[in-house]
N, C-alpha and C positions, 0 to 999 in steps of 0.2 A: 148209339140208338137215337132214332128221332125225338123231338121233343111231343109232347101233345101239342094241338092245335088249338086255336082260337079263332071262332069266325066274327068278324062284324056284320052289323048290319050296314043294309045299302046305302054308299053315301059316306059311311061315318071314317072313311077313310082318308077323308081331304086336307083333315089337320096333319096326320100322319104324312103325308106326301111332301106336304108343303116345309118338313122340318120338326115339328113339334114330336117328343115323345113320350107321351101320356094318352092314356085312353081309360075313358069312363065307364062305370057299369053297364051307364043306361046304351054304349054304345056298341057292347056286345048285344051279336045275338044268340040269347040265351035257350032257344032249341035247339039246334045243333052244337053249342057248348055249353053242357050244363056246369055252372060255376061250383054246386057245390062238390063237385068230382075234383077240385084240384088244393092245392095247400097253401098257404100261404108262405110266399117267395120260391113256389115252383117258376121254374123255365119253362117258356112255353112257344109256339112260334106262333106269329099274328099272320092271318091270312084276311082279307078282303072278303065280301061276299059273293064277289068272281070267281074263288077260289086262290087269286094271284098271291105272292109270298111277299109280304110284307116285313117282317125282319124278326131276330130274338128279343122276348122282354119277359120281366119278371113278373108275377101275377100275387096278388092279394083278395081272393073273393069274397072279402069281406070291407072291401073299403073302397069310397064313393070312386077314388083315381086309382082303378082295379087295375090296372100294367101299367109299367116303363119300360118303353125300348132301350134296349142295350146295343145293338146292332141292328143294321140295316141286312143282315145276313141271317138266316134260316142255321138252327140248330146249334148256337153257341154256345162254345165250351168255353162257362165261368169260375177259369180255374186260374192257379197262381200268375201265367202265363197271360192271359188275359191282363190283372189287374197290373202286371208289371206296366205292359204296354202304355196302357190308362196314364197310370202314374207317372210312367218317366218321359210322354208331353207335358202334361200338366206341369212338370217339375222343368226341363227345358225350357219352357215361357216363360216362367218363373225365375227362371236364375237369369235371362235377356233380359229382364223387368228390374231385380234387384241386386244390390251388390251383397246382400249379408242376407244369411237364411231364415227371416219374420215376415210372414207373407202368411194367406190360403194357399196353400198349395193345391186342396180340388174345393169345386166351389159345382158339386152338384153336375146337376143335367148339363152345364157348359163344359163340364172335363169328360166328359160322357158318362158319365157315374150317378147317377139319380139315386137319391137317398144316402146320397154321403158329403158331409165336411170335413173334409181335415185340416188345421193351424198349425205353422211348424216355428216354434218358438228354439231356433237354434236344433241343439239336437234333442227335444221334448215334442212331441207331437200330440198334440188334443186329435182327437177324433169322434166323430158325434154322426150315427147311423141313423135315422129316422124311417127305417121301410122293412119291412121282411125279406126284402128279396137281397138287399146286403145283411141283413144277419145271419141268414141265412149260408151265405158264402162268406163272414168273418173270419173264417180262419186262415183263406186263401187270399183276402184282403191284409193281413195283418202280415205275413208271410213273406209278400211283396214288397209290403212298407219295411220291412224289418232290412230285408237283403238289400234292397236297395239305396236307402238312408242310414242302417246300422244306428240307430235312434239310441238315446239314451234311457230312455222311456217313451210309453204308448199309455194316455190317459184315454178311458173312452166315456164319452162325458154323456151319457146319454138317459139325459132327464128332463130332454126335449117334451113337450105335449103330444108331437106329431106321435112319439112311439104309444101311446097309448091309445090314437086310433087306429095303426097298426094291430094292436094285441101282442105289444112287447112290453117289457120290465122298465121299468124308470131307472136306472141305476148309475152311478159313478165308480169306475174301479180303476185302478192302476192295474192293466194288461199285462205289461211288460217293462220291464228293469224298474226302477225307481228312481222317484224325483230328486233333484235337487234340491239341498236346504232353503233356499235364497234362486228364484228366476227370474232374470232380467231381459230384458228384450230391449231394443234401441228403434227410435223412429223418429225421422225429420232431427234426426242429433240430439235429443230427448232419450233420458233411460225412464224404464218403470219396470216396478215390481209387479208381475204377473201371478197370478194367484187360480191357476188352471180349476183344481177341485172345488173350490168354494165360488168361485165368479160367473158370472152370466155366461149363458150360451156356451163357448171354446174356452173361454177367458178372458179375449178380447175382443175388440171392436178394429179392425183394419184395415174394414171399406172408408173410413172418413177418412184415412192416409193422406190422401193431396187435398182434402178439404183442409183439414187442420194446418199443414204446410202454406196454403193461401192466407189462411188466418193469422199466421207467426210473420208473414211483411205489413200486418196493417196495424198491430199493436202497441208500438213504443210511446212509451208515455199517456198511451190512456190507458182509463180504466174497465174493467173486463167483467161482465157478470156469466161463469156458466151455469144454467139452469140443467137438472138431471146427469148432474159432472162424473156420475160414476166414478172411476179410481184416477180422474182428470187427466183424460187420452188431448183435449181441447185447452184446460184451465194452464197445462204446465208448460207445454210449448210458448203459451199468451204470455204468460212471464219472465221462461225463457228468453222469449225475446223484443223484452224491455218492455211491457206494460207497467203501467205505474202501481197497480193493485190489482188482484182477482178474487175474487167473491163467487164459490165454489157451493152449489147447493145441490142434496142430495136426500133423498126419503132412507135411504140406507146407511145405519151409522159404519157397519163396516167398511162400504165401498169407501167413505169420508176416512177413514183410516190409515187405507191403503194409498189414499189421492195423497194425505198428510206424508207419510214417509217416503211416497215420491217426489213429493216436494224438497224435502230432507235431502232426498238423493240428488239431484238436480241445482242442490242450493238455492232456492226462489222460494223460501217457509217464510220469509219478513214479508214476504209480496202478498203474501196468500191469505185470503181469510176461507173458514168452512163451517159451513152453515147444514145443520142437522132438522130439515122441515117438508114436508110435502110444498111441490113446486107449487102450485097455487093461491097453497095459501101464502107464501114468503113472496108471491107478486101480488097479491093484493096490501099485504102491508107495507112493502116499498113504494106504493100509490099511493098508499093513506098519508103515509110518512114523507113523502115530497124527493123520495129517493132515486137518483139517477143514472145511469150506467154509460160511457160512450161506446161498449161494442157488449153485446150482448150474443150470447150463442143458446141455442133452441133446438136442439136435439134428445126429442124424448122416446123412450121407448116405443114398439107398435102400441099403438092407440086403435088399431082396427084389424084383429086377426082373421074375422072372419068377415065377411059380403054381408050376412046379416046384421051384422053390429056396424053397417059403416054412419049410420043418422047418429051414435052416439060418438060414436069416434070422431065424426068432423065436426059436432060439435067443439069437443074438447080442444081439438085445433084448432079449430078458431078463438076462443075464450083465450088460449096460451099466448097466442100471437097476438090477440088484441091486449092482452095484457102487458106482454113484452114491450108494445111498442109506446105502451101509456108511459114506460119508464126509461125508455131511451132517452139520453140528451138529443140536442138539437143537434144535427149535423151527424147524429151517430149511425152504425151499422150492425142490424139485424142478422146474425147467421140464422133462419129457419129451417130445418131438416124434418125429414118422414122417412122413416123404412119402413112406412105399412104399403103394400104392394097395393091393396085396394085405394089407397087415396095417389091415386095419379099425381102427374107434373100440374095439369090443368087444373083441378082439384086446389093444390097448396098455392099455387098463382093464384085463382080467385080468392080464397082466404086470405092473403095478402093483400090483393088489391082492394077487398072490400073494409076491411081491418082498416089501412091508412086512411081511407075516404069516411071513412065512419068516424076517427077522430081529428080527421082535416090537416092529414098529414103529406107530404109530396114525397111518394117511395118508386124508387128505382130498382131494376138488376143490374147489375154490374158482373155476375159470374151466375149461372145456372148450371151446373157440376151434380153429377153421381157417383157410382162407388166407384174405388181402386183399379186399377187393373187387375189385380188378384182375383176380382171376381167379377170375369169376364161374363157379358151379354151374350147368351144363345139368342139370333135374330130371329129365329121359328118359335120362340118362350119367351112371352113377358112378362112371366113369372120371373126371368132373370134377372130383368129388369127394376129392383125397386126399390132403390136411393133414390132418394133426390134432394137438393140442397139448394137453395138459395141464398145469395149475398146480396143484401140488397141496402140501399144507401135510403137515407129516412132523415127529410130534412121537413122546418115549417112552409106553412100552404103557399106558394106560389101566389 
């Protein structure tokens, strides 16, 4: 049976054309599809206002990014079949890319799957739904992942924000099988205790991957401050390999807990110190205090989720960074990070550059780096786009 139709209005078809698959309220036209006739995460076909057949997407008429294309094809069947497919490119690239099963395995609109991440921590798979149109079809998504991987368990971690402007449920449950007592995962030769149910986002962080790798050749024998260290995916590598100290700070005493017995694991707990303080205020007293650091990493959470919060959000970036660099030693190296998609490359470069010039500093790049391969760039979404990382070398004024 066909699906219902969608018409746009004239024009608004160009992002569509061009790659992108999202389409906005205001881009329907809403007398010949009336939005309140459909459900949310119906299947719908998008047509043009030519009438021409622009492809399958899933609909939410109740939310500002009201379809995602799923297909460039008229009337797709979003069944077990389908997601298999999805999944085992996703999972193909994936096993090119790595030699052991801790990656993203889909990473959203780039794996063709809009409103879905899944993390595959060995055979434990986090999965985090954020859209009606895959809740909708979870049970012919989980069906896939099951046959396919044979998972040990299926976490679905979905206490995202995005589900609630959906009009889904906040919740975390174990799906299917059950977890292991003790989950370890391995990276850059580095183990950690992963803590799926109670940790941020999937449970990890995997896009900094070759960041953090870059970081573990520039360490030996200095000292390391990571700022927003969470369960120290950055701090434990640094001492892994051979920094003389690490000074690990975090607003969250649990994450400090977990960073702690990773240390344990890894043997690097005499190296480590951890520090239970909001990032701010523990850089403004290591100013007061005359306290120095030679590599410093600067990786904090989104600070700007939304386009109208971005005047406070670049704020704060900048205060962090000018902060960070009042405590660097001479000669030392700033790792800066953003994954708020609203603060661009240009954006944290200017903050940068006005930062050192503001306390008469000579700062270089030496590496401008984004996320993992795991989570691959759709070139039609730059929304998929939004790591960004600088290394940059910070010496006195020229």
């Amino acid at each position: 049976m066909p699906h219902p139709e969608i018409y746009l209005k004239k024009n608004e078809d160009r992002r569509l054309r061009q790659g992108h698959l999202w389409i906005f309220s205001n881009e329907i036209d809403t007398k010949r599809s009336v939005l309140n006739d459909f459900e949310p995460g119906q299947l719908v076909n998008i047509l043009a206002a030519d009438d021409k057949a622009l492809g399958s997407a899933y609909i939410n008429p109740h939310t500002l990014i009201c379809a995602r294309l799923l297909s460039r094809k008229s009337d797709l069947s979003c069944s077990i079949k389908f997601f298999k497919k999805r999944l085992n490119t996703a999972l193909q690239l994936r096993e090119q890319l790595f030699g052991k099963p801790y990656y993203r395995l889909v990473f959203g609109e780039s794996d063709g799957l809009p409103g879905l991440v899944v993390d595959r921590f060995g055979d434990v798979l986090s999965v985090q739904i954020t859209t009606a149109g895959i809740e909708r079809h979870k049970d012919d998504l989980l069906t896939a992942l099951i046959d396919l991987l044979d998972p040990q368990a299926i976490v679905l971690k979905n206490d995202n924000g995005q589900r609630a402007l959906e009009g889904l449920p906040l919740d975390n449950e174990i799906i299917y099988g059950s977890l292991p007592e003790t989950m370890i995962i391995e990276e850059n030769g580095c183990l950690f205790r992963v803590d799926i149910q109670e940790g941020q986002k999937t449970g990890w962080f995997y896009d900094h991957r070759d960041s953090r790798n870059r970081l573990m050749q520039l360490c030996k024998e200095r000292s390391v401050l990571d700022l927003f260290c969470y369960t120290g995916a950055w701090s434990i590598p640094a001492a892994v390999s051979g920094a003389s100290e690490v000074t690990c700070v975090d607003a969250s005493e649990n994450a400090l807990k977990l960073a702690s017995n990773n240390a344990q694991l890894n043997g690097v707990e005499t190296k480590m110190k951890f520090v239970h303080s909001d990032v701010f205020d523990f850089l403004k007293t290591a100013r007061q205090d005359n306290r120095h650091y030679d590599i410093i990493v600067l990786d904090p959470p989104a600070l700007i989720k939304r386009k109208k919060d971005f005047k406070q959000g670049y704020e704060a970036y900048r205060r962090l960074n000018h902060l960070a660099l009042q405590i660097l030693s001479p000669n030392g190296i700033l790792v800066s990070a953003s994954c708020s998609h609203h603060l661009g490359r240009d954006a944290l470069h200017e903050i940068l550059r006005s930062s050192a010039r503001h306390i008469d500093r000579h700062l270089i790049f030496f590496a401008a780096v984004g996320q993992g391969p795991d989570h691959p760039i759709h070139p039609a979404i730059p929304e998929t786009d939004y790591l960004k990382t600088f290394f940059c070398a910070v010496s006195p004024s020229l």
